[in-house]
N, CA, C and O of each residue as an XYZ file, in Angstrom:
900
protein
N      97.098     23.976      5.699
C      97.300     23.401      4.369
C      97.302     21.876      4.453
O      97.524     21.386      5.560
N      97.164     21.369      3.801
C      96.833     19.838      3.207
C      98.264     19.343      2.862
O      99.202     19.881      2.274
N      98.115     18.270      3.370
C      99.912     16.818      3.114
C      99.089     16.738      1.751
O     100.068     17.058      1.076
N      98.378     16.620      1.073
C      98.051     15.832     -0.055
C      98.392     16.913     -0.640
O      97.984     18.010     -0.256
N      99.540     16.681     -2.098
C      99.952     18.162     -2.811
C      99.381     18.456     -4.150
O      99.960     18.969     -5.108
N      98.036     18.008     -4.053
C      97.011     18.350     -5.804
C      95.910     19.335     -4.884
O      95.005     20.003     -5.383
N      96.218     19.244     -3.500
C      95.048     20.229     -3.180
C      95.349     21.235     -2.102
O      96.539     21.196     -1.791
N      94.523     22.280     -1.317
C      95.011     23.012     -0.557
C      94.228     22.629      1.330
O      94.599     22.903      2.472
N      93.336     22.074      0.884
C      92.406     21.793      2.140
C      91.775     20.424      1.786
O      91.846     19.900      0.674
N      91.131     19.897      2.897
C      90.335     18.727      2.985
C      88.761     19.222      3.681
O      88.709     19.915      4.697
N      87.764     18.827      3.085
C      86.769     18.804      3.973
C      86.084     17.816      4.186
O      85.702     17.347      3.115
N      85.668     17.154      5.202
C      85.112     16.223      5.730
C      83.642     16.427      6.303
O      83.477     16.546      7.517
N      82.634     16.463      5.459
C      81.430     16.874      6.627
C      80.634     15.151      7.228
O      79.697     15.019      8.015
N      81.360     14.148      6.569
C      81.096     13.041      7.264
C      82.376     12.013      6.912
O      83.249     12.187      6.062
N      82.210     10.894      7.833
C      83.678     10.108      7.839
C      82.543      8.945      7.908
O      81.410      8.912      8.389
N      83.576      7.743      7.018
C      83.018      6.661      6.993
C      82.654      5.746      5.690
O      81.613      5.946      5.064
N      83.134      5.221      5.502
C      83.097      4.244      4.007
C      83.545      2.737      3.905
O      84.352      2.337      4.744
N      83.119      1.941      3.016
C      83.510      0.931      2.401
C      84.257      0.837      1.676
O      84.423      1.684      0.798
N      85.168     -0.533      1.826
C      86.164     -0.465      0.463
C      84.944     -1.801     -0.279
O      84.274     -2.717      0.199
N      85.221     -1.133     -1.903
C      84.693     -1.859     -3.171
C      85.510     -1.503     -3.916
O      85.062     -0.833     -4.847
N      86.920     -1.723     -3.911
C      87.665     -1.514     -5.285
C      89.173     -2.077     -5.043
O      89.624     -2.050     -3.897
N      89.863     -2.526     -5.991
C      91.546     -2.536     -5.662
C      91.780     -1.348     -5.058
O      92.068     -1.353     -3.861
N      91.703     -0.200     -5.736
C      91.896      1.017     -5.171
C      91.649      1.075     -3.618
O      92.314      1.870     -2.954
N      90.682      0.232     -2.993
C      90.552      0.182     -1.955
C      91.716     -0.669     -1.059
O      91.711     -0.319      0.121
N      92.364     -1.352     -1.272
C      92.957     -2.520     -0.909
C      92.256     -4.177     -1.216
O      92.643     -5.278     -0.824
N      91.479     -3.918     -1.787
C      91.032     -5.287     -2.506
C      91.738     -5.669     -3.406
O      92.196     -4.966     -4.306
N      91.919     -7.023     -3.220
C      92.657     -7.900     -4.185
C      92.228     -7.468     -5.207
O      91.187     -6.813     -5.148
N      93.046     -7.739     -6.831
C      92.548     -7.692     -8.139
C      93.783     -8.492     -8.816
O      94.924     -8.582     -8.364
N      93.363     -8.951     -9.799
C      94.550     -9.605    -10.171
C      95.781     -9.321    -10.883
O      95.855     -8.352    -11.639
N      96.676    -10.053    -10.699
C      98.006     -8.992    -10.379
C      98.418     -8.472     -9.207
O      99.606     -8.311     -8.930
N      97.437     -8.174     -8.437
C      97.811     -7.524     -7.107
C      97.156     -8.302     -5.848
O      95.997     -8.713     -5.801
N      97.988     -8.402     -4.993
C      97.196     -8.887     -3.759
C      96.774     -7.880     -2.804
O      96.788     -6.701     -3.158
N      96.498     -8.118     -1.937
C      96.061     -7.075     -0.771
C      96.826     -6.789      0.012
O      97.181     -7.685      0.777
N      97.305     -5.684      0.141
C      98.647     -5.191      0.623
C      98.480     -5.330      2.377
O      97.520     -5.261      3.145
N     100.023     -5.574      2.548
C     100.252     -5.462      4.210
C      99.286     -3.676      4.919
O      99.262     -2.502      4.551
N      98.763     -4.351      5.862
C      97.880     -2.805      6.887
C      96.560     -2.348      6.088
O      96.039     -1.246      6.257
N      96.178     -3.131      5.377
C      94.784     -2.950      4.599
C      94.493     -1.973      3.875
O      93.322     -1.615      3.746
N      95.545     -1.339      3.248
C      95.214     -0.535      1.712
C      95.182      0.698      1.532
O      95.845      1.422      0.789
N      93.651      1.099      2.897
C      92.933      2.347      2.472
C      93.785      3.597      3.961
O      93.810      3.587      5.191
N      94.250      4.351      3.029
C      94.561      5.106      4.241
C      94.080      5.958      4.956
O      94.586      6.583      5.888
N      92.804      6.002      4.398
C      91.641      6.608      5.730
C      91.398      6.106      6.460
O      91.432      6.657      7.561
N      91.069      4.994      6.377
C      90.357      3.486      7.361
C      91.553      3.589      8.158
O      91.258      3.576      9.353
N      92.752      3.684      7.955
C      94.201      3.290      8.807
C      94.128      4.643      9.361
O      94.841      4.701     10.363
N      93.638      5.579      9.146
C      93.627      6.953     10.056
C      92.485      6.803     11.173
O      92.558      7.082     12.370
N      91.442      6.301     10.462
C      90.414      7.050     11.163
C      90.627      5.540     12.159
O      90.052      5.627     13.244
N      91.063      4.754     12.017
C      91.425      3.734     13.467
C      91.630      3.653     14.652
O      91.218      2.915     15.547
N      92.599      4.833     14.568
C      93.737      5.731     15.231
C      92.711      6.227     16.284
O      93.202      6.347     17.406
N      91.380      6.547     16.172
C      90.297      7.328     17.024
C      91.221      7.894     17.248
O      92.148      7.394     17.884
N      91.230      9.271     16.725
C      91.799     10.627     17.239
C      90.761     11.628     17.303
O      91.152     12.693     17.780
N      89.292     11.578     16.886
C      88.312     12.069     17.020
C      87.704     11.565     17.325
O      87.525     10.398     16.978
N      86.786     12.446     18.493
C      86.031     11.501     19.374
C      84.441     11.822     18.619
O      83.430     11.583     19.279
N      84.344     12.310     17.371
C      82.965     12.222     16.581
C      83.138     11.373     16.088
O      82.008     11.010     15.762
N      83.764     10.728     15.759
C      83.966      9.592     14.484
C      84.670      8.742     15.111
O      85.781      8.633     14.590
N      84.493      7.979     16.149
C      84.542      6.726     16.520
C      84.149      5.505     16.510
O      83.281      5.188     17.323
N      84.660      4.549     15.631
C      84.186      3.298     15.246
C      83.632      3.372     13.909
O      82.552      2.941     13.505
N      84.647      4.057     13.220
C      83.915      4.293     11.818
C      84.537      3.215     11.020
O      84.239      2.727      9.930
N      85.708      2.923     12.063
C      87.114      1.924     11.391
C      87.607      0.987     12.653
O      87.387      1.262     13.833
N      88.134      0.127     12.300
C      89.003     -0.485     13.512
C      89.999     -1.223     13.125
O      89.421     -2.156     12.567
N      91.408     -1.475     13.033
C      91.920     -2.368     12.911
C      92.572     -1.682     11.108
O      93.495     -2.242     10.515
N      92.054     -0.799     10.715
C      92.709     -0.544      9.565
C      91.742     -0.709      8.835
O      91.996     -0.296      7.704
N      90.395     -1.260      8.966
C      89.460     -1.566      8.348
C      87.876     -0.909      8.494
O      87.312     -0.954      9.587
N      87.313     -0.391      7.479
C      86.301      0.472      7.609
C      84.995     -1.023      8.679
O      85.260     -2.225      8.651
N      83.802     -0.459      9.412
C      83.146     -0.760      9.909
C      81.595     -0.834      9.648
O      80.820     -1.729      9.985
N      81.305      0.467      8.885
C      80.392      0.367      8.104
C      79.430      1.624      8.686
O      78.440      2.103      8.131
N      79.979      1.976      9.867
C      78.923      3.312     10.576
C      79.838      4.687      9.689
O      81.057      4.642      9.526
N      79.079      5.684      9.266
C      79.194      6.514      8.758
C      78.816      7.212      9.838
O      77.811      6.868     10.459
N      79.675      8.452     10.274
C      79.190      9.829     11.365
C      79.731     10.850     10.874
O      80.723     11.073     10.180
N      78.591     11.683     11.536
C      77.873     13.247     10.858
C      79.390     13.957     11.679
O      79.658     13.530     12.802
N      80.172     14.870     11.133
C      80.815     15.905     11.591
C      80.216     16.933     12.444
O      78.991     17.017     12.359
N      80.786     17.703     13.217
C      80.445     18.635     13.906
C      80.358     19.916     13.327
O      80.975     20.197     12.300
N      79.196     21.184     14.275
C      79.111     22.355     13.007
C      80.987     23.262     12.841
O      81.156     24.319     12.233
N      81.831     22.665     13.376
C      82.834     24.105     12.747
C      83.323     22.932     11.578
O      83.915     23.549     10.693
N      83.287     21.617     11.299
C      83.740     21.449      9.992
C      82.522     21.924      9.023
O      82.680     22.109      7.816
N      81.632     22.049      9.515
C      80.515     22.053      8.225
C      80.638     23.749      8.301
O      80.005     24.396      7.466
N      81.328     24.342      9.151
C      81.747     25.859      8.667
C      82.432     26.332      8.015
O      82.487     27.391      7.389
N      83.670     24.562      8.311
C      85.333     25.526      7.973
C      85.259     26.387      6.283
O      85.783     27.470      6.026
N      84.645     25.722      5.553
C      84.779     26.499      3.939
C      84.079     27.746      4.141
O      84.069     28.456      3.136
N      83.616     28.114      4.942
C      83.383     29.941      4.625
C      84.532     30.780      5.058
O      84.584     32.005      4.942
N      85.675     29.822      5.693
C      86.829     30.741      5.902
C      87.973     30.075      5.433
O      88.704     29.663      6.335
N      88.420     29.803      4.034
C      89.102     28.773      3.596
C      88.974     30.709      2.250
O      88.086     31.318      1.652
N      90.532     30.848      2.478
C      90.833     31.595      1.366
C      90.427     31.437     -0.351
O      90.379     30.402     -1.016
N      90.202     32.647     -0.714
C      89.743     32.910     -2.187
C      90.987     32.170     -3.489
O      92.149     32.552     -3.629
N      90.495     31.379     -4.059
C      91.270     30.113     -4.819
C      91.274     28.948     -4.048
O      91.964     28.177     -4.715
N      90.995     28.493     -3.265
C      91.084     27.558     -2.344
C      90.436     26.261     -3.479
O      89.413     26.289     -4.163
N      91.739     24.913     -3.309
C      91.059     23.565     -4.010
C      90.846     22.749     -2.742
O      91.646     22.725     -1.807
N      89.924     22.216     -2.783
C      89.472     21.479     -1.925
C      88.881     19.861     -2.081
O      87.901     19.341     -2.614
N      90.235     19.318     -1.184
C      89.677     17.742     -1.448
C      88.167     17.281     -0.428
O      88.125     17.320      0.802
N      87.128     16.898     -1.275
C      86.020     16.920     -0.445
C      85.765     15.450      0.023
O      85.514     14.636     -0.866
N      85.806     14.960      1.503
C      85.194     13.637      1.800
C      86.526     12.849      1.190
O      86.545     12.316      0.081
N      87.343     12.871      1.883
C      88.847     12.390      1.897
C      88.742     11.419      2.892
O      89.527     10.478      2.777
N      87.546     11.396      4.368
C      87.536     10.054      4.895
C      86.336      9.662      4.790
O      85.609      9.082      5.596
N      86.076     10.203      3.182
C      84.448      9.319      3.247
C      84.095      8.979      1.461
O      84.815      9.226      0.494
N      83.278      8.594      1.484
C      82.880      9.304     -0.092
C      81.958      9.879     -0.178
O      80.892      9.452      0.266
N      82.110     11.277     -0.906
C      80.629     11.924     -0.998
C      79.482     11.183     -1.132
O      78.772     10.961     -0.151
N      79.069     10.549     -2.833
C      78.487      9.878     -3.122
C      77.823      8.475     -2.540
O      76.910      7.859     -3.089
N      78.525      8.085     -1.230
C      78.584      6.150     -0.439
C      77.209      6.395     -0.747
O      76.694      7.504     -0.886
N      76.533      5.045     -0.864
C      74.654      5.069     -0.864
C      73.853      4.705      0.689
O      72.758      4.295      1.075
N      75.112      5.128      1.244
C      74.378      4.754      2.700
C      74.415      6.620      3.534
O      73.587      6.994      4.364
N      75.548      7.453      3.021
C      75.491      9.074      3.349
C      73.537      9.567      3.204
O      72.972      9.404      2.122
N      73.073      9.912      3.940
C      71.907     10.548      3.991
C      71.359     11.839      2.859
O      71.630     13.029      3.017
N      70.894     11.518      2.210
C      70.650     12.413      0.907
C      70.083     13.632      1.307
O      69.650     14.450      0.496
N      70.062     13.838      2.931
C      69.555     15.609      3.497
C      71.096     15.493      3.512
O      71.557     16.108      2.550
N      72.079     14.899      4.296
C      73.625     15.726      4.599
C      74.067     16.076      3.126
O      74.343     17.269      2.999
N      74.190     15.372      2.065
C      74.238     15.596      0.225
C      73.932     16.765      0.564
O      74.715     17.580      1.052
N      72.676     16.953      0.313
C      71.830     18.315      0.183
C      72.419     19.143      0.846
O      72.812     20.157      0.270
N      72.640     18.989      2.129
C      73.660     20.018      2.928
C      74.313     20.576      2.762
O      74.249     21.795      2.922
N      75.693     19.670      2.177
C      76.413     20.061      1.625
C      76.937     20.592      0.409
O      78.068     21.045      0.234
N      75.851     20.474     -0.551
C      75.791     20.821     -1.774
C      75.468     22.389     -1.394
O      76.144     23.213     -2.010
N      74.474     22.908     -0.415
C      74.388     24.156     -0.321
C      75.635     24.991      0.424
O      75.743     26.217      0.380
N      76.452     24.189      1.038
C      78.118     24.644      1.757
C      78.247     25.246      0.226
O      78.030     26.383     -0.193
N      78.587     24.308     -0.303
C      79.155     24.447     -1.833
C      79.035     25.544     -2.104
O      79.676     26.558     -1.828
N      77.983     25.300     -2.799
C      77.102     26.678     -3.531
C      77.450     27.940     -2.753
O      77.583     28.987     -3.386
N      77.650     27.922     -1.072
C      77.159     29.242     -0.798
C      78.961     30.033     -1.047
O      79.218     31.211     -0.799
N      79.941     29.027     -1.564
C      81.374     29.120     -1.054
C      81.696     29.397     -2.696
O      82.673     28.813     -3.165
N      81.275     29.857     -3.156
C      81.798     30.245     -4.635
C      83.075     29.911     -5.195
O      83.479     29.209     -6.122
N      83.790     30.984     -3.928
C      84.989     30.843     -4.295
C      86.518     29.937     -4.207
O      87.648     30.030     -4.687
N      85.661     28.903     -3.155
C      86.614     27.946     -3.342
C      86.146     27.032     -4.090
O      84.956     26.721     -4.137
N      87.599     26.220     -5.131
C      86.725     24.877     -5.855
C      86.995     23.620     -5.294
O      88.109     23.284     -4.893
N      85.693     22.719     -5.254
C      85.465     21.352     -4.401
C      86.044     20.090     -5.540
O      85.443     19.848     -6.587
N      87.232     19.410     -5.135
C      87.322     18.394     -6.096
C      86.691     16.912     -5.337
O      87.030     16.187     -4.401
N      85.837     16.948     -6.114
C      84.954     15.619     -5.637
C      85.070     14.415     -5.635
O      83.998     13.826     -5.780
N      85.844     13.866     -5.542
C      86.566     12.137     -6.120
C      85.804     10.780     -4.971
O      85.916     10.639     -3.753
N      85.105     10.028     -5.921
C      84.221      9.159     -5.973
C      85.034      8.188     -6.519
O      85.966      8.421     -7.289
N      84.514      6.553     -5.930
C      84.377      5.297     -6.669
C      82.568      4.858     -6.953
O      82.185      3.852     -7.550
N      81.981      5.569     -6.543
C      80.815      5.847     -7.227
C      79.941      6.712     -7.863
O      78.898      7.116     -7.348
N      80.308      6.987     -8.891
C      80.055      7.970     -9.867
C      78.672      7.912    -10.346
O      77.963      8.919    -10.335
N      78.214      6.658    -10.808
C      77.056      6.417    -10.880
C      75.759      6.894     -9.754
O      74.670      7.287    -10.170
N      75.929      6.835     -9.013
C      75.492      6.994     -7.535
C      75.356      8.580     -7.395
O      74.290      9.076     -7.031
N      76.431      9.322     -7.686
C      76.546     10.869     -7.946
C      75.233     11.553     -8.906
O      74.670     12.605     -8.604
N      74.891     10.702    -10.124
C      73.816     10.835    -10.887
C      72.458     10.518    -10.422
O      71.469     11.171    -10.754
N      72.440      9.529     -9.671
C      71.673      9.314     -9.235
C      70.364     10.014     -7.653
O      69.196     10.180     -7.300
N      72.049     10.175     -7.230
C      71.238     11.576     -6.094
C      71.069     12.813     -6.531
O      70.023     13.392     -6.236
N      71.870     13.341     -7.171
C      71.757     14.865     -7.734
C      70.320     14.862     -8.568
O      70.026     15.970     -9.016
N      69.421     13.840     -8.834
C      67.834     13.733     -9.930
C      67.232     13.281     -8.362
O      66.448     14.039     -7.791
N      67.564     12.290     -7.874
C      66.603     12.613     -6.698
C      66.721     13.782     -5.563
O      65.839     13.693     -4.709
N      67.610     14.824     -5.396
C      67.597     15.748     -4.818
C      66.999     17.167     -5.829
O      66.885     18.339     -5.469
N      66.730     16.627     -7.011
C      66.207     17.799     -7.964
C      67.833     18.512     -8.271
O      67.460     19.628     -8.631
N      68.832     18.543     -8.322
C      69.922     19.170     -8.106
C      71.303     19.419     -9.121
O      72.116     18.509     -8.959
N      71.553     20.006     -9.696
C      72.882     20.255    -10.027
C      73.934     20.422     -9.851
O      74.225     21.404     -9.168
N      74.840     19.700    -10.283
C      76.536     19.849     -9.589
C      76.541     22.041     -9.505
O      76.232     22.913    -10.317
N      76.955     22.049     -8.377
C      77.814     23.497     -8.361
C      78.745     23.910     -9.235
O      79.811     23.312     -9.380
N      78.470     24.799     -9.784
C      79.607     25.120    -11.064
C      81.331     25.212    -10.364
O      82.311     25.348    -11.095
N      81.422     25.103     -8.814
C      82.718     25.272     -8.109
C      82.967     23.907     -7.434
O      83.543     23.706     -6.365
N      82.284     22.799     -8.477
C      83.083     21.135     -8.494
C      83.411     20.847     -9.502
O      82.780     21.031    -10.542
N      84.587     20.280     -9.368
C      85.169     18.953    -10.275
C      84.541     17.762     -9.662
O      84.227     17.702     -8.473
N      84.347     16.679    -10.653
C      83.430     15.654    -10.396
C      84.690     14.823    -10.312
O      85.735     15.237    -10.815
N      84.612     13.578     -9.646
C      86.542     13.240     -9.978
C      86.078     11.696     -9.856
O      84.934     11.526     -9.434
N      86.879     10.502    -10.195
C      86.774      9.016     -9.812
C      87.821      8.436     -9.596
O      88.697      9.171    -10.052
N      88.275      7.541     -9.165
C      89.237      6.749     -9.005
C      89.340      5.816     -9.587
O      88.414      5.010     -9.497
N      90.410      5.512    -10.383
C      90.755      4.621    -11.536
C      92.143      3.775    -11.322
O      93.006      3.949    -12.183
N      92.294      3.301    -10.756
C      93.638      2.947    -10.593
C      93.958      1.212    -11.037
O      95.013      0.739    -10.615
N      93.254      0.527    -11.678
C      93.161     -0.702    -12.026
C      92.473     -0.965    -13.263
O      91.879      0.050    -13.628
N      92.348     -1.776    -13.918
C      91.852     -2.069    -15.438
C      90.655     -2.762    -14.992
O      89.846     -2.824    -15.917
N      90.138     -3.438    -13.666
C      88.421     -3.516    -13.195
C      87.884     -2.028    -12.818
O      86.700     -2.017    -12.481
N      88.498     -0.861    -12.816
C      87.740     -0.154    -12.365
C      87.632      0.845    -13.849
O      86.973      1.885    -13.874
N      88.235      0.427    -14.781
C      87.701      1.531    -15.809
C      86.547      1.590    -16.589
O      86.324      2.425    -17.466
N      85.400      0.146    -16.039
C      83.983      1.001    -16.206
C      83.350      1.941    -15.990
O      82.395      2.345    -16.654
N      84.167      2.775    -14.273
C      83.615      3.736    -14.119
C      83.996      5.209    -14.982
O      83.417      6.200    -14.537
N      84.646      5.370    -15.823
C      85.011      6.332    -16.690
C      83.209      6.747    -17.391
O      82.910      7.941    -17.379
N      82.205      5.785    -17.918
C      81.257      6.177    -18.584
C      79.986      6.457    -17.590
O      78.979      6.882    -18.156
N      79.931      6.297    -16.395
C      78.989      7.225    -15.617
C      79.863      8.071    -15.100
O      79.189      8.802    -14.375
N      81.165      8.457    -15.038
C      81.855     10.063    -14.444
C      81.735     10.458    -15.804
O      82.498     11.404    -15.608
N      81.453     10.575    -17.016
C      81.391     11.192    -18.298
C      79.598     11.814    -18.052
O      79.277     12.993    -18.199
N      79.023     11.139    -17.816
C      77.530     11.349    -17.614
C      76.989     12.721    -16.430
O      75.860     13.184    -16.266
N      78.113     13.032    -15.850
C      78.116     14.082    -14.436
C      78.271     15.293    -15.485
O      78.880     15.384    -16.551
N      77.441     16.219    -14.719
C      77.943     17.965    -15.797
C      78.268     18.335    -14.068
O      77.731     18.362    -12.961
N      79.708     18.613    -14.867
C      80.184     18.991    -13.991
C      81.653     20.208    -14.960
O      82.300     19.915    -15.965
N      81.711     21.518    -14.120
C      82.834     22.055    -14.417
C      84.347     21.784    -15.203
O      84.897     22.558    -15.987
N      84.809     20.527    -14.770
C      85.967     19.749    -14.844
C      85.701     18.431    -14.097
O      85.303     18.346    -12.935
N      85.988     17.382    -14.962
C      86.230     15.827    -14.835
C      87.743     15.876    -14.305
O      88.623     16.718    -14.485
N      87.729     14.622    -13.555
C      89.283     14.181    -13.166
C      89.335     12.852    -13.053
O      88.295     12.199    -12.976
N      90.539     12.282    -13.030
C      90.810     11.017    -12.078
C      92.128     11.028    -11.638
O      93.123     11.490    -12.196
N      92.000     10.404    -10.454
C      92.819      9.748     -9.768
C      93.021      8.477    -10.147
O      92.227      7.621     -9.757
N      94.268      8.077    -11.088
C      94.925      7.151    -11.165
C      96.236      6.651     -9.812
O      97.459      6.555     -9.721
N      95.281      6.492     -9.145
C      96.694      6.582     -7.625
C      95.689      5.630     -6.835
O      94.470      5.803     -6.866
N      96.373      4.512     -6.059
C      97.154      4.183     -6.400
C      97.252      3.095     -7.922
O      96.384      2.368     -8.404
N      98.463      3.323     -8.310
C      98.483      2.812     -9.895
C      98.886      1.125     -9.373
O      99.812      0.757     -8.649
N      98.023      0.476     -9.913
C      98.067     -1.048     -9.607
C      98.484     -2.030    -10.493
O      98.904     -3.101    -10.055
N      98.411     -1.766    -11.879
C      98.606     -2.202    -12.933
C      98.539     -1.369    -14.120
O      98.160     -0.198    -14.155
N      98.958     -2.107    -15.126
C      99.187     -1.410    -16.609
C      97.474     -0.560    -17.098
O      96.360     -1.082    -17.053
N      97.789      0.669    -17.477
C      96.218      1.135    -17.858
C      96.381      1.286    -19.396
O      95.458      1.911    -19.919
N      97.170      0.932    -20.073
C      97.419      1.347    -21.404
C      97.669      0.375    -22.387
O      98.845      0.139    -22.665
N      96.770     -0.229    -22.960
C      95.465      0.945    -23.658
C      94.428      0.457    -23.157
O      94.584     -0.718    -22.826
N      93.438      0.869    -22.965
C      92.742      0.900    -21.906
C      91.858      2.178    -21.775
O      90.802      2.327    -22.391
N      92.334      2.984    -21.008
C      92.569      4.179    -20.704
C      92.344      5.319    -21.372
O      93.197      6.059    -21.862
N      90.552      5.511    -21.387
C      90.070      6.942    -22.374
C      90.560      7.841    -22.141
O      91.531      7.332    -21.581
N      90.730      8.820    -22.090
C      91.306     10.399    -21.631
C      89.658     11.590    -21.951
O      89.164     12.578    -21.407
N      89.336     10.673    -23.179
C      88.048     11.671    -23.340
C      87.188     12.590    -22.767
O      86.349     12.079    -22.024
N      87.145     13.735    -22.882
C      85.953     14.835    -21.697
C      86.854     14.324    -20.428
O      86.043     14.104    -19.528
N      88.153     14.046    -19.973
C      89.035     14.293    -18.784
C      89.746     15.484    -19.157
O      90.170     15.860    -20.250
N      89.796     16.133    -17.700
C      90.370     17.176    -18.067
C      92.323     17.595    -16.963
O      93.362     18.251    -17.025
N      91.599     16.638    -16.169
C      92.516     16.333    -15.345
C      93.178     15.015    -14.564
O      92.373     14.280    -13.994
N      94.493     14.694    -14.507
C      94.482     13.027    -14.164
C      95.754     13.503    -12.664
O      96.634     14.359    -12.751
N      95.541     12.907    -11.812
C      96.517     12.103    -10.420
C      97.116     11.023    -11.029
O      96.513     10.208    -11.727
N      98.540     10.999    -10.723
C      99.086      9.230    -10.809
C      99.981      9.329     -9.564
O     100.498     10.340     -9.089
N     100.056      7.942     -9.104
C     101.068      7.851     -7.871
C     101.129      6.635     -7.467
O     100.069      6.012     -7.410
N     101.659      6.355     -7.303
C     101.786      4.714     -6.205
C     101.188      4.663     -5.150
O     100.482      5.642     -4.910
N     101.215      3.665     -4.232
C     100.550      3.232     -3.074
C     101.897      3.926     -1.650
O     103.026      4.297     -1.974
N     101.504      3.937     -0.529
C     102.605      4.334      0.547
C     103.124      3.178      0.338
O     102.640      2.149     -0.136
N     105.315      3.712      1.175
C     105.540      2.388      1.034
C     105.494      1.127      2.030
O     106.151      0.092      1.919
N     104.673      1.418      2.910
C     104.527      1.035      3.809
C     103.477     -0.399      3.378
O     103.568     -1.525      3.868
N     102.503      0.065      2.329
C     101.542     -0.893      1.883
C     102.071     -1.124      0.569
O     101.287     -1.972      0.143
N     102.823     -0.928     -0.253
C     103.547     -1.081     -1.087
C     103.101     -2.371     -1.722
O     103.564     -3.476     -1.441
N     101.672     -2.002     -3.060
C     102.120     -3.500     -4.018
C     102.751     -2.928     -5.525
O     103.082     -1.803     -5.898
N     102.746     -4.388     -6.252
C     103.592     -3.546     -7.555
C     102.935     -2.761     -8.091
O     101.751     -2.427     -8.039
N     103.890     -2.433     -8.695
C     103.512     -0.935     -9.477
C     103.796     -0.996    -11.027
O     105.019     -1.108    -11.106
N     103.366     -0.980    -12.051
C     103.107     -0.676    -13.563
C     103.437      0.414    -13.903
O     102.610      1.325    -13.856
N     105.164      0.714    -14.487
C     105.042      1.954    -15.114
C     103.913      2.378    -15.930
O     103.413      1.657    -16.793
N     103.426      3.825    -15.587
C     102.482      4.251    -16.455
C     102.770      5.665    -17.583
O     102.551      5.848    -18.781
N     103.286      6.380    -16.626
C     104.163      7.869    -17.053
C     105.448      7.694    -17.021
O     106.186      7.210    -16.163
N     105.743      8.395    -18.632
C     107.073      8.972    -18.423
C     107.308      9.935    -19.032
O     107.653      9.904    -20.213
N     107.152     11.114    -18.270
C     106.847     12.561    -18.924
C     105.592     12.738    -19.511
O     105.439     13.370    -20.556
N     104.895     12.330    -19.029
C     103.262     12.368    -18.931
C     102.574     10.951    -20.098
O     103.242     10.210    -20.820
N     101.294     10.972    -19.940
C     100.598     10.066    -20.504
C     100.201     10.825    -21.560
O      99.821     11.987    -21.414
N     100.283      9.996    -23.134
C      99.273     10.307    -23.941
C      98.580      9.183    -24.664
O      99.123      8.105    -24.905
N      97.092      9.565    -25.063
C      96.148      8.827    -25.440
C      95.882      9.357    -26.544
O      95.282     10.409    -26.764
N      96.508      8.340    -27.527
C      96.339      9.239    -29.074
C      97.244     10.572    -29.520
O      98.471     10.568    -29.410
N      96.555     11.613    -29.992
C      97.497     12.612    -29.678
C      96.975     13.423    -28.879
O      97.270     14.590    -29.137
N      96.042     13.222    -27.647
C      95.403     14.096    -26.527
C      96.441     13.929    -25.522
O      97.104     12.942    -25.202
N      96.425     15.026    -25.135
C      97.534     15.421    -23.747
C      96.652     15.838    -22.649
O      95.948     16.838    -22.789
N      96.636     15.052    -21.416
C      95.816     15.652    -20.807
C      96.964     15.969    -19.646
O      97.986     15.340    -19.372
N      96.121     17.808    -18.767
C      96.945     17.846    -17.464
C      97.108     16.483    -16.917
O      96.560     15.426    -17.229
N      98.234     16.846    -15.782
C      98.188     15.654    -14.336
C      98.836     16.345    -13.811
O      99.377     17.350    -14.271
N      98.915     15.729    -12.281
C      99.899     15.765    -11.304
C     100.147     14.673    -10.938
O      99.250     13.835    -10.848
N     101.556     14.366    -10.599
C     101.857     13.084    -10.209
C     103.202     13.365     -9.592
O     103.856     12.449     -9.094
């Protein structure tokens, strides 16, 4: 089972990313760049505790090499129990424009062939998601949520290309919450929202956002937080 408690598993069929966002540990204003550099994948995958994915990070900080997983992760979802949510590319992003649009493809057919578990897909490039799925000829799997990360008032352009994805269920991850999102903050065609703070270890301020959930207008949308 998964430390992260909105999901039940993680799958990783590649490790490796850039930060481009506060969400990442980039400055934004209001916020500085937190002590240990932000992203807590980059601060994992540092650690080289896998010897496939070495030098994907160093120092707390991504590097820029993206590496291919080995075949029992690109197996593990055919034996990942019936209901199974699944956080997908937790040390990567599905979508990065540097991931190889055959491993996409790859994995889009994992997907597909796994019915029964559902893939929550969470991107800071959403746009990018549209963009490979027309050059792979391809459709989201009816067993994804398309998801983005929103956690700052520079990143809520991306709300209108994650609206543009057909996808099962929309989400975001408002985590970590960096500043005030309200008003701001569409809820529209979302069907699901994350809120949370940063660890406190990297700890910047925080903007009450919830209290006893968020509403936008009189729309109530799920969360977990």
């Amino acid at each position: 089972m998964s430390k992260i408690e909105w999901t039940d598993k993680t799958w990783n069929p590649w490790w490796g990313c850039d930060k481009i966002a506060p969400e990442c540990g980039l400055p934004a204003p209001g916020n500085p760049r937190p002590e240990g550099g932000g992203c807590y994948a980059a601060i994992f995958a540092s650690r080289g505790l896998h010897s496939l994915h070495w030098g994907v990070a160093a120092r707390g900080e991504w590097t820029g090499l993206i590496t291919r997983a080995g075949p029992a992760s690109w197996q593990a979802p055919f034996k990942y129990p019936r209901g199974t949510l699944c956080f997908t590319c937790s040390m990567s992003d599905f979508w990065h424009e540097r991931v190889p649009p055959e491993w996409q493809d790859e994995a889009l057919d994992v997907i597909e062939a796994t019915p029964w578990v559902t893939y929550q897909v969470l991107t800071k490039r959403p746009a990018m998601a549209t963009r490979r799925l027309a050059a792979l000829n391809r459709h989201l799997p009816r067993n994804v949520w398309a998801g983005a990360t929103v956690g700052h008032p520079k990143s809520l352009p991306l709300l209108k290309p994650l609206r543009r994805i057909e996808a099962a269920k929309r989400f975001l991850s408002v985590e970590p919450l960096l500043a005030p999102m309200v008003p701001g903050l569409d809820l529209t065609a979302i069907d699901w929202v994350i809120g949370g703070g940063e660890s406190p270890s990297r700890l910047r301020k925080k903007s009450r956002f919830w209290k006893n959930g968020h509403e936008t207008g009189s729309q109530r949308e799920p969360r977990f937080n």
